[in-house]
N, C-alpha and C positions, 0 to 999 in steps of 0.2 A: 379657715381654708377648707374647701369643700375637698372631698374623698374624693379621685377618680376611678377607683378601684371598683368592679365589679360585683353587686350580689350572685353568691354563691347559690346558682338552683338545684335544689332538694327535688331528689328522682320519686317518682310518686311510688308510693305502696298500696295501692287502694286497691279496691275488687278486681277489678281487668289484670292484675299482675297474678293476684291468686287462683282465677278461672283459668289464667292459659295454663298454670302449673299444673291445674285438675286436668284439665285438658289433655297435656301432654301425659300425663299420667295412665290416663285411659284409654290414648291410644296405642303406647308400650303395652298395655297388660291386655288389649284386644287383639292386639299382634300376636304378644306369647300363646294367648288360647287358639289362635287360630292356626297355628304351628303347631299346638300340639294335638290339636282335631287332626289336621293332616297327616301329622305323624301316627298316630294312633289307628287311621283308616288306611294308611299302609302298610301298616304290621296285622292288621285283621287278616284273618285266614279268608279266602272266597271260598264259599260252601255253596251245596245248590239243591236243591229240592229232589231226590232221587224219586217218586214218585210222579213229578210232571217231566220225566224223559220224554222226548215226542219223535227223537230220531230214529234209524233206522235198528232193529235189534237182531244180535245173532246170541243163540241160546235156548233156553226154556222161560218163556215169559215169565212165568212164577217162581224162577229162581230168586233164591235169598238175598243172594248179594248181586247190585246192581252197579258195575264201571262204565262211565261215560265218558265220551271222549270227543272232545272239538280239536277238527282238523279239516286242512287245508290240502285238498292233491295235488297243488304246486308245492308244497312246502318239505323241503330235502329232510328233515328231522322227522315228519310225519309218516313220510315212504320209507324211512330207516325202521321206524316203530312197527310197521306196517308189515316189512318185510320177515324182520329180528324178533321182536318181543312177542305181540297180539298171537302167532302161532304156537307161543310156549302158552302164554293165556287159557288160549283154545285147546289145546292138547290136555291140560291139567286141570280146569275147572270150568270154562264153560260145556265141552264133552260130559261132562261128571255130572251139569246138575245144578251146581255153586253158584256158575256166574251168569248172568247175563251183561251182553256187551251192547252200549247204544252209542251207535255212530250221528253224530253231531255237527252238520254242514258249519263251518267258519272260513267260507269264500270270500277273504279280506285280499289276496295278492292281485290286484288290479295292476290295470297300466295307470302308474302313478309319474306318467313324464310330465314337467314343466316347457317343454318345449311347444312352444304355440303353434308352430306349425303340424306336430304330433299330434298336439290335442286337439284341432281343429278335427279332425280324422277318427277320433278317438270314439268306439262305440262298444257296447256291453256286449257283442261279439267278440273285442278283442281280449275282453277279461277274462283270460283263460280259466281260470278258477272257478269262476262262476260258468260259464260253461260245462266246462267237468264235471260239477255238482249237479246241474240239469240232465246232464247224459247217463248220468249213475242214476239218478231218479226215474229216468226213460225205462233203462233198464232194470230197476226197481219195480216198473210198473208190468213187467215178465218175469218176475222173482229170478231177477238175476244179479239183485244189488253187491252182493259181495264178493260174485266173480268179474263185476265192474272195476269195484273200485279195488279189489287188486291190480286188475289189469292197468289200470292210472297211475297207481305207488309202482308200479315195474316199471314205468313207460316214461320215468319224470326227465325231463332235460332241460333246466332252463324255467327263467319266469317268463310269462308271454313271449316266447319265442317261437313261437307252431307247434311244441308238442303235443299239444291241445288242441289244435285246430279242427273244425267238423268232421274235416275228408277222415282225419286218424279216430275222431272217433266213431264213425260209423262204420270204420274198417275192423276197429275191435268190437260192435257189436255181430258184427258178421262171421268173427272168427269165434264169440261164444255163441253163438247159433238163435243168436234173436230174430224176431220177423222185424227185417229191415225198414215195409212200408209203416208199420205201426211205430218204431225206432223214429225214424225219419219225419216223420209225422209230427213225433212228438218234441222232438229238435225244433225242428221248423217253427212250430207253434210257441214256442217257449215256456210249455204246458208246466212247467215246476220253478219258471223265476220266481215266480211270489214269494213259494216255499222255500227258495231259497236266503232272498231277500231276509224274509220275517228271522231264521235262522240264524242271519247273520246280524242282526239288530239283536238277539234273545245275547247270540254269545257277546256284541261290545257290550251290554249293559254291565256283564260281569266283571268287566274289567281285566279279561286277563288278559298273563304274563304274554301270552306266544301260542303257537303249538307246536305239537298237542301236550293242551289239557285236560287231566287224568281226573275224576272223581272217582274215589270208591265209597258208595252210600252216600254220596252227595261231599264225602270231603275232598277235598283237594290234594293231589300228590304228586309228586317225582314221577317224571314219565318212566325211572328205568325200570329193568324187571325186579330188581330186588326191592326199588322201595313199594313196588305194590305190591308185590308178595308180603310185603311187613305188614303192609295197612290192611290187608288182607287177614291174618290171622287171628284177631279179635273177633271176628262172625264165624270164620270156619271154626272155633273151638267152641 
């Protein structure tokens, strides 16, 4: 009498069983490396070339120690630094000698609405920050860059909301006593977008956190006064 019973089929073990294991093997341990690249380039400190400063400077050029700083004149943390610390700075080691201070355009607060009818509308006038940064430049270009951009960290209300609109700022060149047609002029013209633009492509590449951020000698640090005061003490002694 014949079996009706079924041969039992033997699962293969051959090459293809032992490739996909290599397989899965190497792309578990491609993954871990690639996690731990990531992780390791996030705990890198951002440091920056104190030498190629190219922003605006207040000080003695050949001072020793040079603090950089990217920042934004809409941005409420930067008008705080602006108003609060940079004065204690300047009172105690850029007067002296010590520091020099290089201001650093990072006009990143655009009008960042998703609303289509908004952004139909939407033009690089309205990008208060950028703007601001052009009229600080205007006024830079009548050595009057840092009675500007105080006058903008006083003046902040709001992101793109008109605090920043042309009319207020050519009303604050008039009240620090700049030639308006030249001011205007150079408004109109857009005579320092580029510079701006270029500024603000130098600071994303760095990746930083916010603003402001503080370099002392190219290292990176805590906006407040104390910790640059710490990072500070290494050169002054």
């Amino acid at each position: 009498m014949k079996s009706t019973s079924r041969p039992v089929k033997k699962k293969k073990t051959g090459l293809s069983s032992i490739s996909a294991t290599y397989w899965l093997i190497g792309l578990v341990a491609g993954m871990m490396a690639l996690a731990l690249i990531v992780l390791l380039n996030m705990n890198k400190p951002i440091t920056i070339d104190p030498s190629l400063a190219s922003g605006n400077v207040l000080g003695k050029a050949d001072a020793p120690i040079t603090i950089s700083e990217f920042a934004d004149f809409q941005c409420p943390a930067c008008g705080q630094f602006a108003r609060q610390i940079l004065p204690v700075i300047e009172e105690k080691y850029i007067k002296t000698g010590k520091v020099k201070w290089v201001f650093n355009h990072f006009a990143f607060l655009g009008d960042r609405t998703t609303d289509p009818a908004k952004l139909a509308l939407y033009n690089e006038f309205k990008d208060e920050s950028t703007r601001a940064a052009e009229a600080s430049e205007c006024a830079n270009d009548q050595g009057k860059f840092w009675e500007y951009a105080n006058t903008l960290f006083a003046n902040q209300a709001g992101e793109n909301l008109g605090a920043f609109n042309d009319d207020k700022l050519i009303a604050w060149a008039q009240q620090l006593g700049l030639n308006l047609d030249q001011f205007k002029t150079c408004l109109d013209n857009r005579t320092h977008l580029d510079k701006i633009k270029q500024a603000k492509i130098a600071a994303q590449s760095l990746n930083l956190p916010g603003t402001p951020s503080i370099f002392v000698n190219g290292k990176m640090v805590d906006s407040s006064l104390a910790a640059i005061e710490r990072a500070l003490q290494p050169y002054l002694k």
